[in-house]
N, C-alpha and C positions, 0 to 999 in steps of 0.2 A: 587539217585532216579530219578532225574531229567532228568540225560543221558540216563537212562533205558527208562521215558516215551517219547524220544525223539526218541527214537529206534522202538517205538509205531506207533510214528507218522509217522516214516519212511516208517513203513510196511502198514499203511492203506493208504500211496499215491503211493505206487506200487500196491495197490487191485487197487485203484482208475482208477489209468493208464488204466489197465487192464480189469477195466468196461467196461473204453470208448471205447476201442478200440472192446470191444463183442457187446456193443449194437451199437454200429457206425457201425459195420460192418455187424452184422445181422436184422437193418435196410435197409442198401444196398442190404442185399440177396433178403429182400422184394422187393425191385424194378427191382433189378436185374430180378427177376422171373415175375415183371410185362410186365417189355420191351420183356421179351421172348428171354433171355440170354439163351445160352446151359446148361438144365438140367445135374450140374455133384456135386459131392460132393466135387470134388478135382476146384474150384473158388476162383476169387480171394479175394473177400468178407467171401467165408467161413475160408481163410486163413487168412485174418485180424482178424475175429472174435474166430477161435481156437488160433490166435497168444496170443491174450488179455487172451483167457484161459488160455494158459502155464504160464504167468505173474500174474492170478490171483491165480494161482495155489502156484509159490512162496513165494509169502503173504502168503496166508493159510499155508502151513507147518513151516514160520516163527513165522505165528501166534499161532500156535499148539505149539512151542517149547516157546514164551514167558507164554501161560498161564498154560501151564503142568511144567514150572520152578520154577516159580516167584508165589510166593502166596500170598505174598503180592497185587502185581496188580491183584492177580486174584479175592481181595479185591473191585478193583477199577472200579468205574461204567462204563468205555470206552471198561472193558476188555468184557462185553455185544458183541460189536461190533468186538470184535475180534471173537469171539465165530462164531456170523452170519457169516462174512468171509469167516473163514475156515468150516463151514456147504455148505454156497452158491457154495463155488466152488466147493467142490466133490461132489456136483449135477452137477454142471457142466460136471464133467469129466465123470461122468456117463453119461450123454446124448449125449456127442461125439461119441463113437464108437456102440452108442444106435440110433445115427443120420445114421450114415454110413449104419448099416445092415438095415434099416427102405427103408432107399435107394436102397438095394439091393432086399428086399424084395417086395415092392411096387411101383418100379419106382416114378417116380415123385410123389411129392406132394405137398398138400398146404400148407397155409401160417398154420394150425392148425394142428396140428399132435403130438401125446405122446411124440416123442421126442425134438419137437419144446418146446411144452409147460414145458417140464420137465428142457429143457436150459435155457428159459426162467424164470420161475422160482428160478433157481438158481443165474442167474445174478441179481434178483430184492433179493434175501435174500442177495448176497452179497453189495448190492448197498445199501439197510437199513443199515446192519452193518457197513459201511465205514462212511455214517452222523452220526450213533449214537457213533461211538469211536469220531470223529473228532468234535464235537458237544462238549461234554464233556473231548476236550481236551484246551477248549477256556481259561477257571481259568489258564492253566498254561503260558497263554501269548508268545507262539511261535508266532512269524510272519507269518508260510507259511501256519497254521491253516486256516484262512479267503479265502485264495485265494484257498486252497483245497476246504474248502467247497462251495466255488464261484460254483466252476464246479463239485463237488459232488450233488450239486443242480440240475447241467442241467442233468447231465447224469440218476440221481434218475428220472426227472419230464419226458424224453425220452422212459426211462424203462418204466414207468405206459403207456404212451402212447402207447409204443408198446405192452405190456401185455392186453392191455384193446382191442386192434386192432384184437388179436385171434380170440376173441368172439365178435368181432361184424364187422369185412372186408367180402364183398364175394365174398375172394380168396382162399379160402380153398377145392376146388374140385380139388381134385389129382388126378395124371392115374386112380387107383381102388376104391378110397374112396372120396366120396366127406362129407364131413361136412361142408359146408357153411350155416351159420346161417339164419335163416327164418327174410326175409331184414326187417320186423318190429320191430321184437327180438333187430336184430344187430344195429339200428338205434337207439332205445332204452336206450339199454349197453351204445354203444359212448356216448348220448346226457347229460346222465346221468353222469358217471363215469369218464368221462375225465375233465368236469368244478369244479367236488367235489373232488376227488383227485389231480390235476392240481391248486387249490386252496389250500388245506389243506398244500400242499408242497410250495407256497408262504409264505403264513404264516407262517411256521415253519423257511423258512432261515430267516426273515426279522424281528422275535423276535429270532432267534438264532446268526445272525448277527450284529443284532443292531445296522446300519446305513444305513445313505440314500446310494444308489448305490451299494450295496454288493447283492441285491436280483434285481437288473435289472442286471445288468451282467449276473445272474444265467441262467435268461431270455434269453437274445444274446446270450449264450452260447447253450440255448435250439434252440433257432432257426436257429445259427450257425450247429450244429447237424443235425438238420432236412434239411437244404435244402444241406447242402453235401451229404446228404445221399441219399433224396429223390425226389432234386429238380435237381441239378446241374447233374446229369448224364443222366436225360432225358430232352434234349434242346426242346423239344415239352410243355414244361412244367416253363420254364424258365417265360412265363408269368404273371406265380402266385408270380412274387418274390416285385415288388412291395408291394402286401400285406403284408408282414411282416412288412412293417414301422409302420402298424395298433399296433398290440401287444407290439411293441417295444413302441412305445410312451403310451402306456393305463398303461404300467408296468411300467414307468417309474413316470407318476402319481398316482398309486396306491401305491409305493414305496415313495413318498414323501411324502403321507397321513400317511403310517405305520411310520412313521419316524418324526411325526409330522412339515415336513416343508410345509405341508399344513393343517392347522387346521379345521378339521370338528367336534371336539366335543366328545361325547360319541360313536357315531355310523360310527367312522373313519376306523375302523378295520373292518366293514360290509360294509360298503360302497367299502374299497377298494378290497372287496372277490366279491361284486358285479361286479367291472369292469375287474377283474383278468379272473370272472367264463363268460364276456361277448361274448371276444375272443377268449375261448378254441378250436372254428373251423378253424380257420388262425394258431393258435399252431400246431395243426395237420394236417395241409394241407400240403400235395396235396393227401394224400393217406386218409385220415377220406372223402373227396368226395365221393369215390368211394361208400360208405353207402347210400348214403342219392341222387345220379342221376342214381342207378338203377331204383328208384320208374318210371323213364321218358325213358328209354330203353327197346330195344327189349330182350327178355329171352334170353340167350346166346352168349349178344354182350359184350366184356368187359368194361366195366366202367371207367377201368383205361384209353384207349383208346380214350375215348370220353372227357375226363376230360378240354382240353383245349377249345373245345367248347361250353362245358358248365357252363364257367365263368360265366357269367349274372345270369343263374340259381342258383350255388352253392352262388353269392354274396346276390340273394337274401331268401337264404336257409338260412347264415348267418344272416341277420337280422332279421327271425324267432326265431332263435335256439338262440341267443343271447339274445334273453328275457328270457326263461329258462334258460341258463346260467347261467345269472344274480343272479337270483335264487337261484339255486342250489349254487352261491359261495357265498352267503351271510349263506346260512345251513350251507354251510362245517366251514365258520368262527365263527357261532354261536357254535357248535358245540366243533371247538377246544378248544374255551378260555373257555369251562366248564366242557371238556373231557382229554384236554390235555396240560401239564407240561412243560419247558423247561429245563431239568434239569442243576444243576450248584456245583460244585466241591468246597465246603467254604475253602480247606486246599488242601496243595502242595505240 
């Protein structure tokens, strides 16, 4: 039985692989399209990111033949995560060549489009299902369990970030169709959505973890992500990288409090959703700016563009929005501990 769940494990860190490399690579497409990369389908970012599909694609057929075999595990609460898997990714495969004729049809487009969102989407059910097998593979005390969901963490906290960016970036005006979101709307979404789910997923690795340094990793792993993707290919941009020492050390104190090697008491787990939910704007940077220094441009100038000179601005946009943060991640953690479960496997 045990080699069988071992074979489990195997396939949700080939989904895993395969995440990383869709949304690492279709956060590059973002930027890619911001620097004003030649519009083509055939890039190298969309090749990264279909590469991770055919790799996610794998898992899911393997995962199809463990839970249509074996009925025993299909008993067992991980095979949940098998199931999202192989759902997530043939959405995926549907929105590939649903990508390509969308291109042929419409010339360029933006960051929001049916088949963006429909990719999207897929990659975020298969990125749920890869924490919830791997989550409830922790009772059987594999070793390479933890350091998967180290970075099953970053890439899940990436994915919301980019999924929540559809509806609130305005970069969505393509050749024929523009949908870019009304800048109050889309500043909204972000300010809201990114410190409550960007919190709710701390809290979840760092009681499914359960120890100090497994959910700051998860962290560095997030921000590792982000500025390969979105920082380091535009060197006009490179100035924002400083900031990320912010996130890194607030996570790494919020992480001590979850873990009690800092005692605060009753109100340790809100307090540390509060400073989790304070930096969700340095999390998302450099591309969540572009929301929030339209309100100070001219109609039609891009935002992305302007992004390095208005650092002073967006720093102190930051310590607005970081009092709602605040906020907001203390809800998301009140919230979890009376809405949601950790679950745990008593027998092996």
């Amino acid at each position: 039985m045990k080699l069988t769940v071992k074979f489990v494990l195997i396939v949700l860190i080939i989904s895993l692989f395969g995440s990383v490399l869709e949304i690492w690579g279709g956060s590059w497409d973002i930027t890619s399209h911001a620097i004003g990369a030649p519009e083509s389908f055939f890039t190298p970012p969309h090749a990264v990111l279909y590469s991770g599909v055919g790799i996610s694609l794998i898992a899911a057929i393997a995962s199809l033949g463990i839970i249509s075999r074996d009925k025993e595990l299909r008993q067992k609460s991980f095979s949940l995560g098998l199931k999202l898997v192989f759902v997530g990714s043939i959405i995926q495969v549907i929105a590939g060549p649903g990508d390509y004729l969308w291109h042929e049809l419409f010339g360029t487009d933006g960051l929001l489009s049916p088949t963006h969102l429909t990719l999207i989407t897929g990659i975020l059910i298969q990125s749920v299902g890869i924490i919830m097998g791997l989550t409830r593979l922790i009772p059987y005390n594999f070793k390479a369990v933890k350091p998967a969901l180290t970075v099953g963490f970053s890439a899940l906290w990436f994915i919301v970030i980019a999924f929540t960016f559809q509806f609130g970036l305005p970069i969505s005006n393509g050749e024929t169709i523009n949908w870019n979101p009304d800048p109050y709307v889309g500043a909204a979404i972000l300010g809201i959505t990114i410190p409550f789910f960007g919190t709710l997923i701390f809290w979840g690795a760092a009681k499914s973890m359960k120890k100090f340094g497994w959910v700051s990793a998860s962290i560095a792993g997030l921000l590792i992500l982000n500025v390969t993707a979105n920082v380091i290919p535009n060197n006009a941009l490179w100035g924002f990288l400083p900031w990320f020492a912010i996130p890194m050390s607030v996570s790494l104190v919020a992480d001590a409090i979850m873990n009690d090697k800092i005692k605060l008491g009753k109100y340790g787990e809100e307090i540390s959703g509060g400073l989790v939910g304070t930096v969700f704007l340095i999390c998302s940077m450099p591309l969540i700016g572009m929301a929030y220094i339209q309100f100070y441009v001219f109609s039609g100038v891009s935002g992305y563009t302007l992004l390095p000179e208005f650092s002073e601005t967006l720093a102190m946009i930051l310590g607005l929005m970081g009092i709602s943060g605040a906020a907001i991640g203390i809800i998301a953690v009140k919230m979890a501990r009376k809405k949601i479960s950790i679950p745990v496997e008593s027998t092996i």
